[in-house]
C-alpha positions in Angstrom: 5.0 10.2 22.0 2.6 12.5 24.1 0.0 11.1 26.2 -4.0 11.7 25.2 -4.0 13.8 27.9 -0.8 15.9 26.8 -1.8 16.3 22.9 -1.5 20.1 21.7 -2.3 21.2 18.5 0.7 21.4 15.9 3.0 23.0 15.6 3.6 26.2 12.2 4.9 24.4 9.6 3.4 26.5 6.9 7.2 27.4 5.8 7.1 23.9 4.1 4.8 25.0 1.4 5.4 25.2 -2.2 5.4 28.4 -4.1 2.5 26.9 -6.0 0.5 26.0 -3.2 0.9 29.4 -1.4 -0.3 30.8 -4.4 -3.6 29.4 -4.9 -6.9 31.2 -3.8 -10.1 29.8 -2.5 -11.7 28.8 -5.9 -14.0 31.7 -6.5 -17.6 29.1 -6.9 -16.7 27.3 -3.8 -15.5 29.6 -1.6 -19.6 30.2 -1.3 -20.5 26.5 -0.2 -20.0 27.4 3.5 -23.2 29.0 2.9 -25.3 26.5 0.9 -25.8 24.5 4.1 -27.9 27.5 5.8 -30.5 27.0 6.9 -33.2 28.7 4.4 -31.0 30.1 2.6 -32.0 30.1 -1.0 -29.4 29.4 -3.2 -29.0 30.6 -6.7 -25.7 31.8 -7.0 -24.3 27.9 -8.2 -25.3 26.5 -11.9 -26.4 23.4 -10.1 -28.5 20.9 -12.1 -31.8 20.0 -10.5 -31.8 16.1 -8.8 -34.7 15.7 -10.2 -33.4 15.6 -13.5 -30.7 12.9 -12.0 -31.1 10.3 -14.0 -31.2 7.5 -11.3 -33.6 7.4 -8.7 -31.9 5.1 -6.0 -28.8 2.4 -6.1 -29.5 -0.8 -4.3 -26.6 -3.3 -3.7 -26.4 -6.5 -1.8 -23.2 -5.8 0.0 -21.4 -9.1 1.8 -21.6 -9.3 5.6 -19.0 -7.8 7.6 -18.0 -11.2 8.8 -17.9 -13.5 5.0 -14.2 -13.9 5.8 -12.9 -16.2 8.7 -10.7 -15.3 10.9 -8.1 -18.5 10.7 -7.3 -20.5 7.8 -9.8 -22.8 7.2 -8.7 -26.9 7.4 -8.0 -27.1 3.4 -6.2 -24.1 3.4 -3.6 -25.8 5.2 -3.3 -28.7 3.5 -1.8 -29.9 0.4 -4.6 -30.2 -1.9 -6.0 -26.6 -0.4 -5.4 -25.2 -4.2 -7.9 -27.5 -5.2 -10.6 -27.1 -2.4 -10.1 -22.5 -3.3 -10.9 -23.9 -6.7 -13.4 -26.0 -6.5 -15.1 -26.0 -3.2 -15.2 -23.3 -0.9 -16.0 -20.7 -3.5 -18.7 -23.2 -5.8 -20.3 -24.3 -2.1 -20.9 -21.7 -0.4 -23.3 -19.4 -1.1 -21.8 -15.6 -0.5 -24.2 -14.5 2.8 -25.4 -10.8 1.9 -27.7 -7.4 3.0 -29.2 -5.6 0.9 -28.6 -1.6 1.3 -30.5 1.5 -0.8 -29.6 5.0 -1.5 -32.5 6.6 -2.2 -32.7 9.8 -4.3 -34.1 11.9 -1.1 -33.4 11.3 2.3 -36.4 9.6 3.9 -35.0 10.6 7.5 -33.1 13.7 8.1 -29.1 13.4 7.7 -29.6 9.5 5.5 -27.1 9.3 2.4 -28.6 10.2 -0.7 -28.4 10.9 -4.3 -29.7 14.3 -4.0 -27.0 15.7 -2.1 -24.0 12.8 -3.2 -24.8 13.3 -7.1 -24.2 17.1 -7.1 -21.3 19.6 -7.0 -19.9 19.3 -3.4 -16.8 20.6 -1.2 -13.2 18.6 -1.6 -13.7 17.8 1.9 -16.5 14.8 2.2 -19.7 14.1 2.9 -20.9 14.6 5.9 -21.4 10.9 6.9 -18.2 10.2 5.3 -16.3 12.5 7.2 -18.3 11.6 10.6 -17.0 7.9 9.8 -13.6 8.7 9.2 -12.7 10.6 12.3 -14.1 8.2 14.3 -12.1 5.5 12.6 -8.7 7.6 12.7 -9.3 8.4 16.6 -9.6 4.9 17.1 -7.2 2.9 14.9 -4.3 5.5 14.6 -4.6 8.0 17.5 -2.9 11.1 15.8 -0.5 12.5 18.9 -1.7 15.9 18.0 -5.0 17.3 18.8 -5.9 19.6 15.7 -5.6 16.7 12.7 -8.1 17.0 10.3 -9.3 14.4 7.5 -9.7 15.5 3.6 -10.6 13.0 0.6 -9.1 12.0 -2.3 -9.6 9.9 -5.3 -6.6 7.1 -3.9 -3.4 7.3 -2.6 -1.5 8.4 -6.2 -3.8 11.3 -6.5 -3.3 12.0 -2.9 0.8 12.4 -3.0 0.9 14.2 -6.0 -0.9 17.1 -4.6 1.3 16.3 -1.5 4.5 16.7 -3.7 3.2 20.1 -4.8 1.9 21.1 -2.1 5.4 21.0 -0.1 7.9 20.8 -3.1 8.8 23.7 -5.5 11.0 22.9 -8.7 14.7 21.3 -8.2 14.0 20.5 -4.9 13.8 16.6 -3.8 12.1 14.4 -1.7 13.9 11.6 0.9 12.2 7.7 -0.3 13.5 4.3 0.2 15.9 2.9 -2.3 13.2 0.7 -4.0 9.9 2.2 -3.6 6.7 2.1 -5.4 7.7 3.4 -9.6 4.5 5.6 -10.1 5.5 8.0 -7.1 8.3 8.9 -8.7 6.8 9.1 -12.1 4.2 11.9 -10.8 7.2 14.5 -9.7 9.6 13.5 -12.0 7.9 16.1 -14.8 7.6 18.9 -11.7 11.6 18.9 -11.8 11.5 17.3 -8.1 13.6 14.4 -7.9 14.0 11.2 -5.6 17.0 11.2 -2.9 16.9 7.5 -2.1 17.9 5.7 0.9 19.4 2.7 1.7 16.9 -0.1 3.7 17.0 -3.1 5.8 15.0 -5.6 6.5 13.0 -3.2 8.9 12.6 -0.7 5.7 14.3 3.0 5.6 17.9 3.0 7.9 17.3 5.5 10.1 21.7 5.7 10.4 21.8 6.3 6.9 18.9 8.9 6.7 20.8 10.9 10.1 24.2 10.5 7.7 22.6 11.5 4.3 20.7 14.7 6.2 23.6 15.4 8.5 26.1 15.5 5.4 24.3 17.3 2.9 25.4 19.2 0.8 23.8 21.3 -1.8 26.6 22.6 -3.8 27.5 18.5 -4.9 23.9 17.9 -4.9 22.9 20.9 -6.8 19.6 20.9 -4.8 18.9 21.9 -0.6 18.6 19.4 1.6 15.0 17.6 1.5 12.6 18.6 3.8 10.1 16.0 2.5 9.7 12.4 3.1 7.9 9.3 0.7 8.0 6.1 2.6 5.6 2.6 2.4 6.5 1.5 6.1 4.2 -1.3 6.2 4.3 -3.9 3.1 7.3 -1.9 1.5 6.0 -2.3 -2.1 8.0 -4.0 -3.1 10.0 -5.5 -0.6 7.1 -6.5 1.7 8.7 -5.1 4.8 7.3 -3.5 7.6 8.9 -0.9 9.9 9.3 -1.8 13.8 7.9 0.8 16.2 11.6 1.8 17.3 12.5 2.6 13.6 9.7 4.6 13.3 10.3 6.2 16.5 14.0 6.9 15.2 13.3 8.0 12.0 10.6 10.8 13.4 12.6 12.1 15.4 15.3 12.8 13.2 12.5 14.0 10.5 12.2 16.5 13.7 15.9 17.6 14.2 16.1 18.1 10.4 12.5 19.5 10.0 11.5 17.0 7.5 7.3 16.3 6.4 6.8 12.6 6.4 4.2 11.2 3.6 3.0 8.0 5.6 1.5 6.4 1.9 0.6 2.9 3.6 -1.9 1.1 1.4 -1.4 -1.7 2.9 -1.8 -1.5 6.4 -4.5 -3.4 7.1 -2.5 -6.2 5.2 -0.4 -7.2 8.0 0.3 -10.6 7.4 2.8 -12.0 10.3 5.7 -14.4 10.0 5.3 -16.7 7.4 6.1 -20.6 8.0 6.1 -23.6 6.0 3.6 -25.9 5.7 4.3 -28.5 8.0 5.4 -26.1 10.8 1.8 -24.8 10.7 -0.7 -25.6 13.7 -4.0 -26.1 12.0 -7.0 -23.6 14.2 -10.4 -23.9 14.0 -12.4 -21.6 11.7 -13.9 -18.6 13.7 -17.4 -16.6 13.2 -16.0 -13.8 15.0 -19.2 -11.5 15.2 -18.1 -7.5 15.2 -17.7 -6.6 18.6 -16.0 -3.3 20.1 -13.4 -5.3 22.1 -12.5 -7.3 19.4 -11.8 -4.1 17.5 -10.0 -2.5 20.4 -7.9 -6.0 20.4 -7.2 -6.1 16.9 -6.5 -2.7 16.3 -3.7 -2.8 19.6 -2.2 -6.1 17.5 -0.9 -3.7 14.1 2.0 -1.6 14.1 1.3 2.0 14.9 1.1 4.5 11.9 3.7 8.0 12.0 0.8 9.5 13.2 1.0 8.0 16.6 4.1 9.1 17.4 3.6 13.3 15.8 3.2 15.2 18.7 3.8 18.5 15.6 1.7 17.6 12.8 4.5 16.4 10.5 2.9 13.5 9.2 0.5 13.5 6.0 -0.9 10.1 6.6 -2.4 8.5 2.9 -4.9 6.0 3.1 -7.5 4.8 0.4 -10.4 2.0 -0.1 -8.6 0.4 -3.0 -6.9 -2.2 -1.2 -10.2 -3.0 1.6 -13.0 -2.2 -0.6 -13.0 -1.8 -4.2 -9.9 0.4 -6.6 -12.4 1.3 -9.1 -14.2 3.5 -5.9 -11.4 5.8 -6.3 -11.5 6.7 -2.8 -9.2 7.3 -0.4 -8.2 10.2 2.3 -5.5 12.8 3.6 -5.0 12.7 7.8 -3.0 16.5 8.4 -2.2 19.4 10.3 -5.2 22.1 9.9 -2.5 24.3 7.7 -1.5 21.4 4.9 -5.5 20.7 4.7 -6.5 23.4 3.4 -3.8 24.3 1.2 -5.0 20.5 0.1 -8.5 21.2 -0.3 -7.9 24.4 -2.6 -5.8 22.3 -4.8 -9.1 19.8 -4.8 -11.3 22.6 -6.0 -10.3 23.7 -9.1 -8.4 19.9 -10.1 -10.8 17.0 -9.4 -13.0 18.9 -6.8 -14.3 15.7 -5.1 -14.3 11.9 -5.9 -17.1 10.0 -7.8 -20.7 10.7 -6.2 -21.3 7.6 -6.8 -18.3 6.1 -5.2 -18.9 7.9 -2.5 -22.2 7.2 -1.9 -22.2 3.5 -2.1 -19.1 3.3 0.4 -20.1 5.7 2.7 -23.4 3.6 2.6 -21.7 0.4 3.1 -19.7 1.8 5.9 -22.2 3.2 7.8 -24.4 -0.2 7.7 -21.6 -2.2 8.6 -20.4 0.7 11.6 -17.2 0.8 12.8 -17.2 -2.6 14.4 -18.2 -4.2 11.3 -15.9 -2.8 9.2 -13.1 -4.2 11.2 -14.4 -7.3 11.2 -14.3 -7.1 7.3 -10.5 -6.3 8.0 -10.0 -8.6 10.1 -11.5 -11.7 7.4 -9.4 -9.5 4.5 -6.1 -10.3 6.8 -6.6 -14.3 7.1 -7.9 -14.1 3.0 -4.3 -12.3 2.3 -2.3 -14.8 4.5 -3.5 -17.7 3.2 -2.7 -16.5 -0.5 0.9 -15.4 0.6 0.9 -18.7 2.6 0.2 -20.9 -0.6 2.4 -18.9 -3.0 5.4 -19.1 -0.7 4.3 -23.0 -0.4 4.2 -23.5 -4.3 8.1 -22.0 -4.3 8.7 -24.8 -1.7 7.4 -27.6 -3.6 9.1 -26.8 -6.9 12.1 -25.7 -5.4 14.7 -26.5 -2.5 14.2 -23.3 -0.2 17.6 -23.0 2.2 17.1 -20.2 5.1 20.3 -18.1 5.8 20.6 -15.3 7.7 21.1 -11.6 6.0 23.7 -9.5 7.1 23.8 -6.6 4.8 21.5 -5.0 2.0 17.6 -4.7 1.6 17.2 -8.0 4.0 19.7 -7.0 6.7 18.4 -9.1 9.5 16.0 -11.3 8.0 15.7 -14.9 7.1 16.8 -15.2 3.5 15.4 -18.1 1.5 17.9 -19.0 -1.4 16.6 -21.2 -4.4 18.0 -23.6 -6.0 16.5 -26.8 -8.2 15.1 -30.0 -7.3 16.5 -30.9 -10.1 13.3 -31.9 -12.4 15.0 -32.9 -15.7 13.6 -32.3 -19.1 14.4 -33.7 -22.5 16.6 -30.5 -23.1 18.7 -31.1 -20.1 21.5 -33.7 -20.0 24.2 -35.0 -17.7 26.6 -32.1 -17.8 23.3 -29.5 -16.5 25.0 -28.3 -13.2 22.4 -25.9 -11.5 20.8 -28.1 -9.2 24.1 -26.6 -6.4 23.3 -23.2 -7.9 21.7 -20.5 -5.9 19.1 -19.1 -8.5 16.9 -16.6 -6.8 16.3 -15.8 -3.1 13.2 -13.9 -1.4 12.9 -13.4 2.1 8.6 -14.1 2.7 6.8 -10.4 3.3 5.0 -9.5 6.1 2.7 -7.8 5.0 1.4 -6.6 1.5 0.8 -8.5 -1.7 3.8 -9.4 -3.4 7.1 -11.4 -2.9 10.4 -9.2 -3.7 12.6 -11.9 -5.5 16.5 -11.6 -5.7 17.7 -13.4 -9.2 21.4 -14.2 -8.7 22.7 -13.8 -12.3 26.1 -13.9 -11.0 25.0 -17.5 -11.3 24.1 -17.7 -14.6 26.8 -19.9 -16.8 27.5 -16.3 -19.5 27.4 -13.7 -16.5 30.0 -11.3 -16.3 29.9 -7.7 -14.4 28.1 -5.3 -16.1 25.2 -7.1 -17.9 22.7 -8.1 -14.9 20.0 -5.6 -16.5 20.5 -7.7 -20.3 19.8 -11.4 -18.4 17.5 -9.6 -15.9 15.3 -8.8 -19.3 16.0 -12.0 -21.0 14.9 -13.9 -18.1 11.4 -11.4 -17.7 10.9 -12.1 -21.8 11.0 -15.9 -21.7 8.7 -16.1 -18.8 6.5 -13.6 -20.2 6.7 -16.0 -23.7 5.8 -18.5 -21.8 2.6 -17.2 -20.2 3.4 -15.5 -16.7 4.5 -12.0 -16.2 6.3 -10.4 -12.9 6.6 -7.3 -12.6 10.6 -6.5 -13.8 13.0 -5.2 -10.7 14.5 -2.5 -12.3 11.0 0.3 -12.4 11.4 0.1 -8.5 14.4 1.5 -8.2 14.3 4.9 -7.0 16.9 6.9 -9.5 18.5 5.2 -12.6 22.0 4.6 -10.2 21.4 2.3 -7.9 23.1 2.3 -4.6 22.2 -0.7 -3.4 24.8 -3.6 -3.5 22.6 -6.0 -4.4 22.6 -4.5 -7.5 26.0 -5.0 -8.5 25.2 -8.9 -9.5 21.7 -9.5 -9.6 18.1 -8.5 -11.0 14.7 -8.5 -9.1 11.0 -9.2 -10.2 8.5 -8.4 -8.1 5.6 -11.2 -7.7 1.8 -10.4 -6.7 0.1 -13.5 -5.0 -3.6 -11.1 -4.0 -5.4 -11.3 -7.0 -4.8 -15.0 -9.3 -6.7 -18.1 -9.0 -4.9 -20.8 -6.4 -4.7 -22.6 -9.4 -3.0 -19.9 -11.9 -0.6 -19.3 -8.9 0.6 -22.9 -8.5 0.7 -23.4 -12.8 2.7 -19.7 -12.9 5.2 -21.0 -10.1 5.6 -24.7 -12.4 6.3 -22.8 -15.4 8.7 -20.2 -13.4 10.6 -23.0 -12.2 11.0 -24.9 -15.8 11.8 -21.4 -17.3 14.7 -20.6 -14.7 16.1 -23.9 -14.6 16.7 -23.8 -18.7 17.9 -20.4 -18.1 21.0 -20.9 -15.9 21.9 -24.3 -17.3 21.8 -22.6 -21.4 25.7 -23.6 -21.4 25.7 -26.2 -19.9 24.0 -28.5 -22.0 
């Protein structure tokens, strides 16, 4: 990576644009909002309604304190009854601590957020406050490695790669992802005729040996398509594997994205998720619960403790960094944002214009609002709490699988988990009327999961090789009758098989077993411990079905 003092500005990489996106002109109304911002200029060349007639004439909110969240687990988060305390304590005793914040209609101070300006037909860029906010925070958390990087909105990170896609792909062409990777991706290029080219992962995410093999090897008479010169990837919390790519791998895999000329879509949702190593219960050292007021060396500490983005590492302006507020503020804001080369921006913007021109107003406003009372400082703060909130969900989950069933660490040395600590599954053994002397599943290895490190689900490996009527060739049957009884029974996972990347897997792990992938972020501590009670009576009467 260049120094700060080295950055350039990137480098012509225009040749990467679609046919489509070459082709579209500045939308004829907009192209004249450069002007609306002069001064005394009198505009009457947009239909813009009146704000007057805007039917709301401020939005007041009482927005939480930068700092509601503590910074370590608190005492009963640690301990065994800490389900009970989430339930029943900490949320019933303690009063939320808030501020109260106003948009008003008209800006009471020149350059204040307000209705007049947030409510009405605006650029696909942002608000000015918005925007002001947002280069500050990529300068300082991600530190682009080129000088020229620009910041554009969207309405969330799905929005934001499919105008990606067609802004880089053209028809029968395909895009490099990880082998499992995050279904609606796929699903939003599928209809353009542009179509996956998966990779194999380890437990560090996308192989960067495989991806120089795949690239180096191509062919596009076999593969009836060129070779890709775009990238998807998730490098930190993998959805769904929960992995998160070391600062080498990223390293490698940019610089072969260099030697091969590949664009890399950074979508990383889940970046400020970053979890750490998980550990059982009793291997926990309990810490005191801190205030931590926002402070800038706090930040500057907390922000040097995550794992750099892509971005950090383009010295060209390769990189089209996603980010959104759906994961740190609220999904229903619809609000997230592009980080890009000058050239990709633009071509990004006039696809903004004439499709959903700019995210909510209101969204927007309240947001952009919030943000700018909390400041920068604040707002990492409120990342910071969201981190310890996160891990001790994960934490409690993983600690529910423990409880119901014996959890055996091996190491990994092939596949998705290559060089992780596997947990493998098996049963305590907690009989039922249905089950009798002869049930033999208590040596069986029924599902195995390797704890993420970031993110918000648990990536679960069933072994149906296990299963008493397995044989080769029906893991996607058993994979669906096992998702159906659990679902019968009151809890649904999400099923394995819509995170695959193409409809042949490559993966070996998929020659004997089924996935589901499990979300801890959003359930009551309660619902989590009763789902992970009926999971394990469901899977125990599952593999012993013959052998009663």
């Amino acid at each position: 990576m260049m120094s700060v003092e080295k950055r350039t500005k990137s480098v012509d990489l225009s040749h990467h644009l679609s046919e489509l996106s070459k082709a579209r002109p500045i939308s004829p109304l907009k192209g004249l909002m450069k002007y609306f911002a002069q001064p005394g200029i009198l505009a009457l060349a947009g239909g813009l309604p009146s704000p007057a007639y805007f039917p709301v004439s401020d939005i007041s909110a009482n927005v939480l304190v930068p700092e509601s969240f503590a910074l370590s687990p608190t005492e009963s988060s640690t301990s065994s009854m800490s389900w009970l305390w989430k339930l029943f304590g900490s949320h019933n005793a303690t009063k939320e601590k808030t501020q109260a914040v106003t948009v008003p209609k008209y800006p009471v101070v020149k350059g204040e957020i307000n209705l007049a300006t947030s409510l009405q037909y605006g650029s696909a860029a942002a608000q000015g406050q918005l925007q002001d906010f947002l280069k500050h925070f990529i300068s300082e958390v991600y530190r682009p490695a080129f000088e020229d990087w620009t910041a554009l909105i969207d309405t969330g990170n799905t929005d934001g790669w499919l105008r990606a896609v067609t802004t880089l792909c053209n028809p029968g062409e395909g895009v490099l992802c990880e082998e499992w990777t995050y279904p609606s991706a796929i699903a939003s290029m599928l209809p353009y005729n542009i179509k996956p080219v998966p990779v194999a992962m380890d437990g560090l995410g996308m192989k960067s040996d495989d991806l120089e093999n795949l690239l180096s090897q191509w062919d596009p008479v076999s593969r009836q398509m060129p070779r890709p010169h775009v990238m998807y990837i998730v490098p930190v919390g993998q959805n769904p594997s929960g992995s998160t790519m070391s600062v080498a791998r990223k390293k490698q895999i940019y610089d072969i994205c260099v030697k091969y000329d590949v664009i890399i879509v950074e979508d990383d949702p889940y970046y400020f998720l970053q979890l750490g190593t998980y550990a059982f219960k009793d291997d926990r050292s309990p810490s005191a619960t801190l205030s931590g007021k926002p402070s800038a060396d706090e930040s500057k500490q907390y922000v040097s403790t995550l794992a750099p983005s892509f971005l950090y590492f383009d010295y060209e302006g390769r990189v089209i960094r996603l980010d959104t507020f759906s994961k740190t503020i609220a999904p229903g804001s619809r609000l997230g944002w592009f980080t890009c080369n000058p050239v990709f921006a633009e071509r990004l913007e006039r696809q903004g214009e004439t499709s959903a021109q700019a995210p909510c107003g209101f969204g927007q406003a309240v947001i952009t609002k919030i943000l700018t009372h909390w400041t920068y400082d604040g707002y990492i703060r409120w990342l910071r709490g969201l981190r310890t909130e996160y891990q001790q969900r994960r934490n409690f989950f993983i600690d529910c699988l423990a409880e119901e069933f014996h959890l055996h660490a091996v190491p990994a040395v092939a596949g998705v988990w290559e060089g992780c600590s596997v947990y493998q599954a098996s049963s305590k053994v907690k009989k039922s009327a249905r089950m009798t002397e002869k049930y033999s599943a208590r040596n069986r290895t029924m599902f195995s999961f390797v704890p993420p490190v970031a993110g918000m689900f648990v990536w679960m490996r069933l072994h149906l090789d296990q299963h008493p009527s397995f044989v080769p060739g029906n893991e996607d049957t058993l994979e669906t009758k096992l998702w159906t009884k659990l679902a019968e029974n009151g809890v649904l996972f999400a099923p394995g098989w819509i995170f695959a990347a193409n409809a042949i897997a490559e993966d070996s792990d998929n020659n004997d077993s089924g996935h589901f992938r499990i979300s801890f972020s959003n359930a009551e501590f309660a619902d989590l411990k009763n789902a992970v009670t009926i999971f394990g009576r469901v899977i125990r009467e599952f593999f012993q079905e013959e052998d009663l």
